[in-house]
N, C-alpha and C positions, 0 to 999 in steps of 0.2 A: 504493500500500500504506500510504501513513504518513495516508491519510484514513482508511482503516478503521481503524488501529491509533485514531487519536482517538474515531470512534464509540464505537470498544471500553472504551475510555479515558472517554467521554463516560457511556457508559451503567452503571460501574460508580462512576463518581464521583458522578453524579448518585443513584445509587438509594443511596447510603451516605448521601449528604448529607440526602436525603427521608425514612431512616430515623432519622439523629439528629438532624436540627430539628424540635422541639416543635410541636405542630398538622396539621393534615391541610392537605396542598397537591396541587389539582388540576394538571391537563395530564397526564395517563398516560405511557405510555411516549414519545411522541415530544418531550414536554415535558422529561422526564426526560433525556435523551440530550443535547438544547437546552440546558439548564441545566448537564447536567455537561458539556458540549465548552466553553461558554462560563466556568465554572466551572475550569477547566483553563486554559486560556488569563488567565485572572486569575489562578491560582495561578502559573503558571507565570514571567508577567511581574511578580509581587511579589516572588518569587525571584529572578531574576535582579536586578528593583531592590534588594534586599537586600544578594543576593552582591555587585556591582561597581559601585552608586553609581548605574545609567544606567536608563533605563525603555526595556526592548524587549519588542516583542509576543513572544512565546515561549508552547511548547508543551512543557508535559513527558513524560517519555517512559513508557512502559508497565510500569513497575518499581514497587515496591516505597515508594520514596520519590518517584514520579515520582502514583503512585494518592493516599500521603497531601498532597502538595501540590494535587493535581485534586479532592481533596474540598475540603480545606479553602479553595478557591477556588466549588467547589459550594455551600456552607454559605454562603459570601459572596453566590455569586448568587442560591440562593433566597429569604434574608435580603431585598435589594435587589425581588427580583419580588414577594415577600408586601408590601414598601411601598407600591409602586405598582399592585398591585392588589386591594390591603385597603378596601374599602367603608366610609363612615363612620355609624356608626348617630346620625343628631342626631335 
């Protein structure tokens, strides 16, 4: 249950994070889900290194401040995937 509760987590992180970062970014829904589970799991573990000094993988939970932490690790991941797959026009 606590992998769908991330999907769930993943797919609403992710599409919040796709609506407030500036420019259009491909990978449709499955992309989106990817980014926000992965996006969650960076939030998660910035917070926890925050809160107690330590860095542990962590997953936040399906709440309220558990979705603003999952985005805001969203916005970090698709920030990082528009680097690495931004094309260069020379």
């Amino acid at each position: 249950m606590n992998i769908v509760a991330w999907v769930v987590l993943g797919l609403i992180a992710g599409a919040i994070a796709k609506a407030i970062y500036p420019g259009s970014q491909g990978g449709g829904i499955l992309g989106t889900i990817l980014l926000g589970i992965i996006g969650a799991f960076v939030g998660g573990s910035l917070g926890v290194f925050f809160n107690t000094g330590t860095l542990a993988l962590a997953a936040p939970t399906l709440s309220i401040p558990g979705i603003f932490v999952a985005v805001l690790g969203a916005i970090v991941a698709v920030f990082l995937w528009n680097l690495l797959t931004r094309s260069s026009a020379v």
